[in-house]
Structures are given as structure tokens and as C-alpha cells.
C-alpha positions as CSV (number, residue, x, y, z in Angstrom):
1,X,-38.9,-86.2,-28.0
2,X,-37.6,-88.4,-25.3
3,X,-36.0,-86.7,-22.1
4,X,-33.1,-88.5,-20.4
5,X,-31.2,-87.3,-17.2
6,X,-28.2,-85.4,-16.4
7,X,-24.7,-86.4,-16.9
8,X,-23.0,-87.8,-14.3
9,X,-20.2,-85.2,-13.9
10,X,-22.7,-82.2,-13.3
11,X,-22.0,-81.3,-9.7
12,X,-24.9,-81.9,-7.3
13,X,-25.0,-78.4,-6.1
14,X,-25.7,-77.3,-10.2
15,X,-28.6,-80.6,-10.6
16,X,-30.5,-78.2,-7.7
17,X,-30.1,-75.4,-9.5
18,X,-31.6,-76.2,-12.6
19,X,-34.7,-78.6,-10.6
20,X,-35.8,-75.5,-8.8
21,X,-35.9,-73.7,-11.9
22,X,-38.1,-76.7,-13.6
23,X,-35.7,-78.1,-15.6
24,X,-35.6,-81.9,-14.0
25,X,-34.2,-83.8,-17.4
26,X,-32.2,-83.3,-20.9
27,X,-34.1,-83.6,-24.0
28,X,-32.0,-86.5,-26.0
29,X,-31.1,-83.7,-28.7
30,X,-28.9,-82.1,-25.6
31,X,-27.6,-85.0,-23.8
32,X,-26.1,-86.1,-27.5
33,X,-24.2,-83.0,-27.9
34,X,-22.6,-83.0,-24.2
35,X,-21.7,-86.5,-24.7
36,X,-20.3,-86.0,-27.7
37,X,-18.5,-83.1,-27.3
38,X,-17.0,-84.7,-24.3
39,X,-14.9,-87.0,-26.9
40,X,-13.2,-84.2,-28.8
41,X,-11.8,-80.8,-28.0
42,X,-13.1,-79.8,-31.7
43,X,-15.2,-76.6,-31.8
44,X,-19.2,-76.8,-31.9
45,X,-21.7,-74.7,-33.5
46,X,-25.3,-76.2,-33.1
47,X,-28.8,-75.0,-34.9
48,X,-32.4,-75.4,-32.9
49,X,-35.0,-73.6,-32.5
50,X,-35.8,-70.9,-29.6
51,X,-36.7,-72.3,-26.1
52,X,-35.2,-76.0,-27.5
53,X,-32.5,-75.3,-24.7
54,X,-29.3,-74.8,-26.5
55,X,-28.1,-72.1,-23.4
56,X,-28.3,-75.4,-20.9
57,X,-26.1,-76.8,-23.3
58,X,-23.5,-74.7,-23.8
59,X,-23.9,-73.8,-19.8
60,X,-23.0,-77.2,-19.0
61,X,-20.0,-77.4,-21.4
62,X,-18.4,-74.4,-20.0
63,X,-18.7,-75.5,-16.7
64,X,-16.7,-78.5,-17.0
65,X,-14.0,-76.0,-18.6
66,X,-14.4,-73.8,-15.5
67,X,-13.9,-76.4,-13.0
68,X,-10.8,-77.4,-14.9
69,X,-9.7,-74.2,-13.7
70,X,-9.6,-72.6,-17.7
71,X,-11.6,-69.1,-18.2
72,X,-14.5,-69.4,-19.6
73,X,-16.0,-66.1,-22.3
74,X,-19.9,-65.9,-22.8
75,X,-20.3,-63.7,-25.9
76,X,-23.9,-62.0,-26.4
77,X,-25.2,-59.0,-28.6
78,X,-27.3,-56.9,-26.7
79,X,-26.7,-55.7,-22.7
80,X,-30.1,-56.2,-21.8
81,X,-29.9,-60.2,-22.6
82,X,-26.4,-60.3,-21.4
83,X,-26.9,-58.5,-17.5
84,X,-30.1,-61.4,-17.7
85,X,-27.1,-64.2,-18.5
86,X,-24.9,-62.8,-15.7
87,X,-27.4,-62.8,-13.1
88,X,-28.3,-66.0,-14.1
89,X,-24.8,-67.4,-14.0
90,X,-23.8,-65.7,-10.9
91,X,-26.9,-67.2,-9.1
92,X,-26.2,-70.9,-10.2
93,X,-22.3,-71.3,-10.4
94,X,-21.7,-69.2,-6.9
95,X,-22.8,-72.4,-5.5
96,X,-19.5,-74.6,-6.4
97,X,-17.8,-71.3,-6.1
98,X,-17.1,-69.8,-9.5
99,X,-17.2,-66.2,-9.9
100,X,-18.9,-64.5,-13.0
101,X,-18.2,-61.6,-13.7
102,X,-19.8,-58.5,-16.4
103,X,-18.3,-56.6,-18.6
104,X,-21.0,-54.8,-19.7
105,X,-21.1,-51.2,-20.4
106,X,-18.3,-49.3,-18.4
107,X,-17.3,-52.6,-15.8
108,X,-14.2,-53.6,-16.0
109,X,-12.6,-56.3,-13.9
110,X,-8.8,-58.0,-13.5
111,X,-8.5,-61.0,-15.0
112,X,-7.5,-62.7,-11.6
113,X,-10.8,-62.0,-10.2
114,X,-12.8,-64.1,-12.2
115,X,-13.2,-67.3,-13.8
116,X,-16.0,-66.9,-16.0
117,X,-17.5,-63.5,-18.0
118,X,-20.0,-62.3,-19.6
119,X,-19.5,-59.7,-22.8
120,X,-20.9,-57.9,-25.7
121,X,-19.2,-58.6,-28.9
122,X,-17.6,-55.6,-28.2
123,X,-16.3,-56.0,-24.9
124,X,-15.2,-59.2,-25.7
125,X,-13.2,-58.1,-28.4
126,X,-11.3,-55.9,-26.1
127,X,-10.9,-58.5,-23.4
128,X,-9.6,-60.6,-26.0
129,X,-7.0,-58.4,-27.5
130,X,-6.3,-57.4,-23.9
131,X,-5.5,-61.3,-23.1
132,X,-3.0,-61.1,-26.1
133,X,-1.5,-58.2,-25.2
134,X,-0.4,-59.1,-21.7
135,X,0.0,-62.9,-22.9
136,X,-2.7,-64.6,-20.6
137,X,-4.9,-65.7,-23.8
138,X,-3.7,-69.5,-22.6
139,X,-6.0,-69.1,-19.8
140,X,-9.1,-68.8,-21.8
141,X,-10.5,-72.5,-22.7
142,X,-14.0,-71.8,-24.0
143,X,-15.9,-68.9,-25.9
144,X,-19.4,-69.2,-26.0
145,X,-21.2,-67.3,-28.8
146,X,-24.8,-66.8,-28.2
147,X,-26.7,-65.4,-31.3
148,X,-24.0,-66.3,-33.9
149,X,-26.2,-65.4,-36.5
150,X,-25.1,-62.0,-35.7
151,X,-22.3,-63.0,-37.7
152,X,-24.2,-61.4,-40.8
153,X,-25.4,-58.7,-39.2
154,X,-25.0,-55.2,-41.5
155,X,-23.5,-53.2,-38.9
156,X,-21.8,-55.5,-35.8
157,X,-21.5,-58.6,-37.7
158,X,-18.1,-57.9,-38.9
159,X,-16.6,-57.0,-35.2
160,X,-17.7,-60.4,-34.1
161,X,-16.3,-62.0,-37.5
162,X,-12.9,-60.8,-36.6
163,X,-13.0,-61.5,-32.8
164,X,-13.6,-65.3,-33.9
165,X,-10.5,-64.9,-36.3
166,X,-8.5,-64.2,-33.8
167,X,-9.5,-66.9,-32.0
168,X,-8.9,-69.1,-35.0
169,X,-5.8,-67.7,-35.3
170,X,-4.4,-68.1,-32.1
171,X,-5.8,-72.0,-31.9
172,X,-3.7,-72.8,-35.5
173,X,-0.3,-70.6,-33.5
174,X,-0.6,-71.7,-30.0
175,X,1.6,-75.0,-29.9
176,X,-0.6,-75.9,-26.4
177,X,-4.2,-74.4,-24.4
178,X,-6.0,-74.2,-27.5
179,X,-9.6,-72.1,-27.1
180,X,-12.4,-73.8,-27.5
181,X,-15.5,-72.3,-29.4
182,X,-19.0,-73.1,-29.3
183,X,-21.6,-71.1,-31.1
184,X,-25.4,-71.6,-31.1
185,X,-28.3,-70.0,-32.8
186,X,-32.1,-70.7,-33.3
187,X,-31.7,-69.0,-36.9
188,X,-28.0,-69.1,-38.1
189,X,-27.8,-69.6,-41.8
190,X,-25.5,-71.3,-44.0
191,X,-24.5,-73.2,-40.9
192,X,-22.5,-76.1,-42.9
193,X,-20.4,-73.4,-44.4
194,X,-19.4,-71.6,-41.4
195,X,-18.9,-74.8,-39.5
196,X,-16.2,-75.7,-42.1
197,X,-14.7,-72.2,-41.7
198,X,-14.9,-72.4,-37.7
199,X,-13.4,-75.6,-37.8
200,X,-16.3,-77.0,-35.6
201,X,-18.3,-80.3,-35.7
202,X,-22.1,-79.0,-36.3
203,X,-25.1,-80.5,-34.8
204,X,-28.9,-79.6,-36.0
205,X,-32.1,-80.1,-33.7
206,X,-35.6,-79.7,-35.5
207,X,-37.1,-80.2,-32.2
208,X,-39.3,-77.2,-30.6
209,X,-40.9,-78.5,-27.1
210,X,-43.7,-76.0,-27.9
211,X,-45.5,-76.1,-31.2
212,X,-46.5,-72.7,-32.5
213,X,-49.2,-72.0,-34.9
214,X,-47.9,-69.6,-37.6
215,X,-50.5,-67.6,-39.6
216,X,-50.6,-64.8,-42.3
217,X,-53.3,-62.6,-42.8
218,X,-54.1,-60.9,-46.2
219,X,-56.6,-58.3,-46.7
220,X,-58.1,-59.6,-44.0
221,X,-58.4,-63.6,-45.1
222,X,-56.3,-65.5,-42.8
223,X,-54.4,-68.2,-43.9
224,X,-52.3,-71.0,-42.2
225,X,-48.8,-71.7,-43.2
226,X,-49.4,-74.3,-46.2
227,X,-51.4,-71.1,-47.5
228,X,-54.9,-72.4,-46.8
229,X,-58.0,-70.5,-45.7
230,X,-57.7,-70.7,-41.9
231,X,-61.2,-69.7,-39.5
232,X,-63.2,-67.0,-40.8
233,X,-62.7,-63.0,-42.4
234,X,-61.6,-60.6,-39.8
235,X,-63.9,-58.2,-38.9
236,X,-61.8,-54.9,-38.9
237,X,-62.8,-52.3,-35.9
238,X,-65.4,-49.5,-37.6
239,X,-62.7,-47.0,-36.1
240,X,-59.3,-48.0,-37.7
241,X,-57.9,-49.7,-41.0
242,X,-55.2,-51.3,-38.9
243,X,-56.2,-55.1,-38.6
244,X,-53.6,-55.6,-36.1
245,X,-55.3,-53.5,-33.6
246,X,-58.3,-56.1,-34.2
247,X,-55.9,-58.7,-33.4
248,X,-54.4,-57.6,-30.6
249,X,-57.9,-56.0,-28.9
250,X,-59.0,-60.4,-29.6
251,X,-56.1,-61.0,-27.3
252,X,-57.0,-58.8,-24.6
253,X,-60.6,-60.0,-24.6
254,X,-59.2,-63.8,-23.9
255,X,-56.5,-62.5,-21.3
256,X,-53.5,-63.6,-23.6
257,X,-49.8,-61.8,-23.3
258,X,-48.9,-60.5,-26.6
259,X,-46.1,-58.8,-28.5
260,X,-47.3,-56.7,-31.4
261,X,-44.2,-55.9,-33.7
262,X,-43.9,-52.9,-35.6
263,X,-41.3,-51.5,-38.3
264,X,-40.7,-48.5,-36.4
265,X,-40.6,-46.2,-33.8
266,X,-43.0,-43.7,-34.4
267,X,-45.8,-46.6,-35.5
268,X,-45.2,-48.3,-31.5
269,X,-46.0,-44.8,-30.3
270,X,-49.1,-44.4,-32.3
271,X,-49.8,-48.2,-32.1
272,X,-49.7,-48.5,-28.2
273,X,-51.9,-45.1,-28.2
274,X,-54.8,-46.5,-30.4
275,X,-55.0,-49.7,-28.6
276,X,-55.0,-48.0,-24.8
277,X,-58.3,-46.3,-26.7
278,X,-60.0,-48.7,-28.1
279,X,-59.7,-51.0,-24.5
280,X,-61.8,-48.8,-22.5
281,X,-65.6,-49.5,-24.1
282,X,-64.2,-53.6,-24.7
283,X,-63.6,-53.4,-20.8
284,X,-67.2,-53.2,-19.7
285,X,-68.2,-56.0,-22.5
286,X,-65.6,-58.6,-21.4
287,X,-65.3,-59.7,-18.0
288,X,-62.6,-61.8,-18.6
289,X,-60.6,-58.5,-19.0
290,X,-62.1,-57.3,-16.6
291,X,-61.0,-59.5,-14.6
292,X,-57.7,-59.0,-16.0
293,X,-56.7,-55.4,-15.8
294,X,-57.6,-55.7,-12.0
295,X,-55.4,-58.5,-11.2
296,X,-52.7,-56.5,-12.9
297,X,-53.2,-53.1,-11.7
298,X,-51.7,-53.3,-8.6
299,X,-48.4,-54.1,-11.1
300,X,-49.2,-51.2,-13.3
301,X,-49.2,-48.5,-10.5
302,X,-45.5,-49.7,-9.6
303,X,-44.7,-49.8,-13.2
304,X,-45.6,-46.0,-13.5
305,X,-44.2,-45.1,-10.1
306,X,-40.6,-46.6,-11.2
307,X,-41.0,-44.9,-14.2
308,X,-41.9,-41.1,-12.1
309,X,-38.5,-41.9,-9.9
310,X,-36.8,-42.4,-13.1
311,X,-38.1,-38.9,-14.5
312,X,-40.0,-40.5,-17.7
313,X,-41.7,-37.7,-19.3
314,X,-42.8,-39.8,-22.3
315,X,-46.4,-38.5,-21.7
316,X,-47.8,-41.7,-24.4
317,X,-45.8,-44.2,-22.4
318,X,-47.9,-43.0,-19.6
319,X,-51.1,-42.9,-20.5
320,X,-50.8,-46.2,-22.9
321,X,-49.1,-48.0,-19.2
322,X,-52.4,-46.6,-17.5
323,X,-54.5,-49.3,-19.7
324,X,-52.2,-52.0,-19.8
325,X,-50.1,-51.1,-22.7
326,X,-46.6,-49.9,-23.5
327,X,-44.3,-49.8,-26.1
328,X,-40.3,-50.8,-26.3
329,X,-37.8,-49.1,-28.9
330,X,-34.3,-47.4,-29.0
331,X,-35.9,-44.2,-28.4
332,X,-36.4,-44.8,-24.4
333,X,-33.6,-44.8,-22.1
334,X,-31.9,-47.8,-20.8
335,X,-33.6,-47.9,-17.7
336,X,-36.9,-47.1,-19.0
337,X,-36.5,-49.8,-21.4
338,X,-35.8,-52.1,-18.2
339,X,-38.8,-51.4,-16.5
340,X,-41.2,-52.1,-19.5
341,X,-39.4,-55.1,-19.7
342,X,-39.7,-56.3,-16.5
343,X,-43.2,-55.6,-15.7
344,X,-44.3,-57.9,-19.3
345,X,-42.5,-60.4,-17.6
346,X,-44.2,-60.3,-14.8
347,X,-47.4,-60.6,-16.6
348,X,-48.5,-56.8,-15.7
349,X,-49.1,-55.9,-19.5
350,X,-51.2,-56.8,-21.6
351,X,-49.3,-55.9,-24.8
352,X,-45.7,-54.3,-25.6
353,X,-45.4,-53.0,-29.1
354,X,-42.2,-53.3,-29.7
355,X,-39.4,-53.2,-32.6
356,X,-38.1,-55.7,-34.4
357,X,-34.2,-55.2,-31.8
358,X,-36.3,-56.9,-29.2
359,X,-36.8,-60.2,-30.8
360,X,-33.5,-61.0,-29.8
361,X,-32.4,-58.0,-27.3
362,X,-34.2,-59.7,-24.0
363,X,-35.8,-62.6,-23.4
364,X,-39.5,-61.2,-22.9
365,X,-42.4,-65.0,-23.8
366,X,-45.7,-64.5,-25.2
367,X,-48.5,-66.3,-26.0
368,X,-49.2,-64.3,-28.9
369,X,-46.9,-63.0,-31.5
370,X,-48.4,-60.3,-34.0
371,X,-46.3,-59.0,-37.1
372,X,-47.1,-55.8,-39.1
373,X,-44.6,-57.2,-41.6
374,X,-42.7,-54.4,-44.6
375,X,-41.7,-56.4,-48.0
376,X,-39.6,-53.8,-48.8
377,X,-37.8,-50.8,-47.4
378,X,-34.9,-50.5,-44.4
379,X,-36.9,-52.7,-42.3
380,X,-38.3,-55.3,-44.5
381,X,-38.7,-58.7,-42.5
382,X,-36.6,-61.2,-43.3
383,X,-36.4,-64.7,-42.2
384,X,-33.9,-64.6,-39.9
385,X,-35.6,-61.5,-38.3
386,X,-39.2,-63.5,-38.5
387,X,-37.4,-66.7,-36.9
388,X,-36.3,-64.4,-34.0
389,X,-39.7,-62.7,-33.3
390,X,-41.4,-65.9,-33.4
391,X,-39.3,-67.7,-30.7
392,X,-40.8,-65.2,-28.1
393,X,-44.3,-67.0,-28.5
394,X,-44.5,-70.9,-26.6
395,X,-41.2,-70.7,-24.5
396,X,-40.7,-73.4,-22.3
397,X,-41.7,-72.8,-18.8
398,X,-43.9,-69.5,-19.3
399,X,-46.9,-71.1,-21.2
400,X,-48.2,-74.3,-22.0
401,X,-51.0,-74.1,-24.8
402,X,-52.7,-72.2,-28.0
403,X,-49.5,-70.3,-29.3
404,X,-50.3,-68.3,-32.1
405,X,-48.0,-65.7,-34.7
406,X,-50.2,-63.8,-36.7
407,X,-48.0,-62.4,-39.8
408,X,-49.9,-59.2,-41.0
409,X,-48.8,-58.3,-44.8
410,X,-50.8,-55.9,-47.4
411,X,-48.4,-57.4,-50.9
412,X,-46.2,-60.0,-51.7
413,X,-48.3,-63.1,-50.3
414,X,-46.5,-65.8,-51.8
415,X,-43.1,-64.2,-51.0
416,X,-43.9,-64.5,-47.2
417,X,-45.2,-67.9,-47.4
418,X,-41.8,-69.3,-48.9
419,X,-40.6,-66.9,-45.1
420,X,-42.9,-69.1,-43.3
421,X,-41.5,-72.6,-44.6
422,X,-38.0,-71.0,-44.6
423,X,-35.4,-73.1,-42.2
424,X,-32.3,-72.4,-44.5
425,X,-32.4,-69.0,-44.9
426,X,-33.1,-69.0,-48.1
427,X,-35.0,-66.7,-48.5
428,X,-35.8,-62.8,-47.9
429,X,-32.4,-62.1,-46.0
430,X,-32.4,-59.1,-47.7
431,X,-30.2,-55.8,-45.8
432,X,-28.0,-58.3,-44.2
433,X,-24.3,-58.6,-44.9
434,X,-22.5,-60.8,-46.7
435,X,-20.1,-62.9,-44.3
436,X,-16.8,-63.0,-45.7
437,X,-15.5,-65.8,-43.8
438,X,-12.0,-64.8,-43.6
439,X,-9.9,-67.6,-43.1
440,X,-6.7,-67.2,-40.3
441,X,-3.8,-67.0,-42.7
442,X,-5.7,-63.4,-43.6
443,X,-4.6,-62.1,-40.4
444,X,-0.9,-63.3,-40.6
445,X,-0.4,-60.3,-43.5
446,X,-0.5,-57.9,-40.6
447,X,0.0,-58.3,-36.6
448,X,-1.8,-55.0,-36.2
449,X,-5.4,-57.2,-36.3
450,X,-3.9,-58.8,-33.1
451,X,-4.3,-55.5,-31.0
């Protein structure tokens, strides 16, 4: 897709910012939106997929509002991915002196102090009933909702649902300063639907930067997304039935980073454990890894000592970390979680199994995405779920070649082929909710939903 450059309000001071982060044009996808968005004070939702750029978009729009001197809300699900968003924020809008501030987890700041914030759903719902209360909601020009697909999310999506009627509300009431929304997802469904509800003009970008190569592997026969025989049988390890340790031990031996989901907590543990294993006889036959774990180790011994100061006494974490592994789920503290995180970013691990919350908890690029997919149960994969775990592999700016998902499934072939080709969700989006859509004139029954 063609690139074209920056628009010509963007203060010189921001251009900078974004050039010595690598990003020295738009893609024509963006620049369309921003320009025109610029003609109308409607509400926006766009659809594209991950790493197309939709955050520089809807980071550009709410700077203009900013600089009008209008507060500006960044709404995002998890805290991990919204302390990355502050940070970021603070580092690039300091510099035409705008001040971003968190409310994340206990912080809490007066709404003089800051121009700009960055919530959870939940947080921002308090905020917002906090602006009504004391009657500064006029204040607030944008709302930027990151991850709207959350929207049909079993157990949050309702919170956020009735944050965005409020907002809805108080645009159709407020005779001036109406707020602005702008919601983006790489996987949101029924998008036409919600844009009528929402009131927004909807935009749609097919465009990934980065192609990936999706494929699905059944009883050991792997096949490419139009459900042809792709490369040759998998030769499944003498000592384990689990063909994604195969996969994964193949991605070590070419020095890729890889994610290996899993549909719980205990199966990471166990997972992360039998991999750490089987590396130490493929480490004197590969000198690539080799190679590898010694470039890294010097990473791995500050990964364990953070975790000693933190008092980790997850005695598989430990011994998994000593070979290059780890593994991510609810079950480790916050600040545990923080350091797995941030040593796979910095290229010190060779593979995080994980649970499906990180897909979209942290931003954490692979080259290699494995799936031990469920077709039934609590944590059958869906294809919003699937669309989430897939954007972590051939992110812009992390990689630039031979992205690969490996879907691993044991029943149900054709049902995850139809996943595969899915871009409507319409298919398996089984265990989420079903959005109500709930229009404004709901809330006018009762002015309790206002506080």
C-alpha cells in the first residue's frame, strides 16, 4: 500500500517523535481517516488488522483535541497494555507540553492536573461519572476506545457498554461540547451494526504491512489455510505426544521468538517444563542455538535475579527461565508477570507459553505464533480470540520476514478452517456475550445510570 506523509497540522516536535521511533510516513488507509475525520465532528469506529497502525491514528486525532485545550480519555482493557500507552504518551506529548496522566490501579489525579488520561474500562467509568457529578463532563472532547471488541466480552463487556451510553447520552442532552468517540479494533465484530448504534462513521482497512502465514496441523499433516497439504508429516519427538513441543523445539533450533498458547494454566506450567527438557541434548546438535542461548544469557541471569528481589518462589518458573523459557498466566503476580514480559521483549526468551489473556493484555511480537487450540469447553478458541493471538506474530518494526501461526487442533478440522478465513466473525464466537446495544433513551427511565 502506498505511504504518504504527515499532515500538516502535526506539530514539529510530535513528527520527531514518531521518526525516531521509525515511523517516517502514513500508510494512505491512515492519512484517509485523519483527513476525513477532520471534516466532521461525527464519531469513528475503524476495523484493521494488528500492527496496521490504528493507535497512530487515533493518537493523532486526540492530539488535535488536546491542543484545543478539550480533555482527552484513552480507554484500554488490561493495566499491563495501558501503563505501556501512558509511558508512551507521556514520552511523546511532554514535548508540546501536555500532561498524561494514569489512572491505573489505585492513582488518582484532579482533573485540573491533566489534559489527557489513560484508564481501564473501569476507571474510566468512574472518571466519567465523577465528571457528571461535579459537572465538568464539557471538558472532555474525545474518548478513545482501544480494544472495542471488548464490547462483547462475557464478563467486562457490559461495564464498557454502559460507559459508551452514557456518553451517548450526554452527546444527544448536552445543547454544546459534545464528546467525541473513536473506537478501533483489529477484530471487532458486527462493526456496521454498532457503528449505527454509536452514531459513528466506520472505516475498514484490509491492509496488514506484514503478511503472516497461517497454518493448521491435524494429526500431524499440516495444512495451509485454503486446507491444502502444506511441507511434509511432522515427526513427533520419541518422548512426548504433544506436537507442539516439536514445533516449538523447530523454532528454537532456527533462533526464532515464539509464543506457544495454551488453554490453561496448569498446561503453561507443564508446557514450559517439558520444553526447558527437551532443549538441553538439541543444544549440543544446533549451533545456531547455541549461539543463541549465549547471546541471551547474560539477559536471563537479570531476568532471574529481578525475579529473587521480587521473592518468586515459583520453583518451574525458575528452572524453565534457566533454559530460555517461561510461562505468563493470571496465576503470577503483577510484577512477576512484568518481568516475563519485559525480558521476551527484549529478545532474552526463547519462548513464553502463555494464555490466551495475553493476546491482547500486552503488546509482547513474535515471529512465531503456536496454538494448542480447544473446540469445545470454557476456553474453546474463537475467532475473535484467534484474530487476537495471531496479531502478536509480523508486527511492524520488531521483524521483517517468515511469520508463521501454527493452529494445532486434534477434531473439528473443517470448523477451524471456516476460523481461519473468518473476517466477520462469523464464526466460532462461542462463550462471548450477546451485545445489547442499548440505545440512550434506555437510560432516561432512571438518572440513577448517571452516577
Amino acid at each position: 500500500m502506498k505511504s504518504t506523509s504527515f499532515p500538516k497540522w502535526l506539530p514539529i516536535e510530535i513528527k520527531e517523535f514518531y521518526l525516531e521511533n521509525g515511523v517516517k510516513n502514513l500508510f494512505k488507509w491512515q492519512r484517509n481517516i485523519i483527513d476525513q475525520s477532520s471534516e466532521s465532528q461525527q464519531n469513528i469506529l475503524f476495523s484493521a488488522p494488528t500492527s496496521a497502525g490504528k493507535s497512530i491514528v487515533a493518537e493523532f486525532l486526540a492530539l488535535r483535541v488536546a491542543q484545543e485545550g478539550r480533555k482527552v480519555l484513552f480507554i484500554l482493557p488490561y493495566i499491563s497494555v495501558a501503563k505501556e500507552k501512558l509511558f508512551h504518551l507521556q514520552k511523546c506529548w511532554r514535548r508540546v507540553d501536555i500532561t498524561v496522566a494514569g489512572f491505573i490501579g489505585p492513582n488518582s489525579v484532579p482533573p485540573n492536573d491533566w489534559l489527557a488520561a489513560v484508564c481501564t474500562i473501569e476507571k474510566a467509568a468512574s472518571l466519567l461519572n465523577r465528571a457528571l457529578t461535579d459537572a465538568w463532563c464539557d471538558k472532555i472532547g474525545m474518548v478513545v476506545v482501544d480494544e472495542l471488541h471488548m464490547l462483547f466480552d462475557s464478563s467486562r463487556g457490559v461495564n464498557l457498554e454502559f460507559l459508551l451510553c452514557k456518553i451517548l447520552y450526554w452527546n444527544r442532552t448536552a445543547a454544546v461540547n459534545p464528546i467525541r468517540v473513536v473506537g478501533m479494533s483489529a477484530t471487532v465484530p458486527q462493526i456496521k451494526s454498532l457503528g449505527e448504534w454509536m452514531n459513528s462513521k466506520v472505516f475498514r482497512a484490509e491492509f496488514r504491512p506484514i503478511d503472516l502465514k497461517e497454518n493448521v496441523v491435524y494429526n500431524d499433516i499440516v495444512y495451509n489455510s485454503e486446507g491444502e497439504v502444506f511441507g511434509e508429516e511432522i515427526r513427533r519427538l520419541e518422548s512426548s505426544r504433544d506436537v507442539s513441543l516439536t514445533l516449538a523445539l523447530e523454532g528454537c533450533r532456527r533462533g526464532k521468538k515464539q509464543l506457544l498458547f495454551c488453554s490453561s494454566k496448569a498446561d503453561t506450567e507443564k508446557t514450559s517444563l517439558d520444553l526447558a527438557k527437551l532443549l538441553d541434548p538439541l543444544l549440543k546438535s544446533s549451533p545456531i542455538l547455541k549461539d543463541v542461548m549465549e547471546k541471551i544469557r547474560e539477559g536471563l541471569m537479570a531476568a532471574k535475579k529481578r525475579l529473587d528481589q521480587l521473592g518468586s518462589t515459583d520453583k518451574c518458573l525458575l528452572l524453565s527461565l534457566a533454559r530460555g523459557i517461561a510461562f505468563h498466566h493470571a496465576g503470577l503476580t503483577i510484577e512477576e508477570r512484568e518481568c516475563i514480559e519485559e525480558t521476551f521483549r527484549n529478545g532474552h526468551l526463547l519462548v513464553l507459553v502463555c494464555t490466551s489473556t495475553l493476546a491482547s493484555g500486552v503488546n509482547l511480537p513474535a515471529e512465531t505464533v503456536i496454538i494448542k487450540a480447544q473446540s469445545r469447553g470454557p476456553s474453546a478458541l474463537n475467532s475473535t480470540t484467534y484474530r487476537q493471538m495471531i496479531g502478536r506474530a509480523g508486527r511492524m518494526g520488531h521483524s521483517t520476514e517468515d511469520f508463521r501461526i501454527q493452529l494445532i487442533i486434534k477434531e473439528c478440522r473443517k470448523m477451524f478452517f471456516l476460523l481461519l478465513k473468518s473476517r466477520t466473525e462469523k464464526h466460532g464466537n462461542r462463550g462471548q456475550r450477546t451485545f445489547k446495544g442499548r440505545w440512550p433513551k434506555d437510560l432516561e427511565a432512571s438518572n440513577n445510570h448517571l452516577s
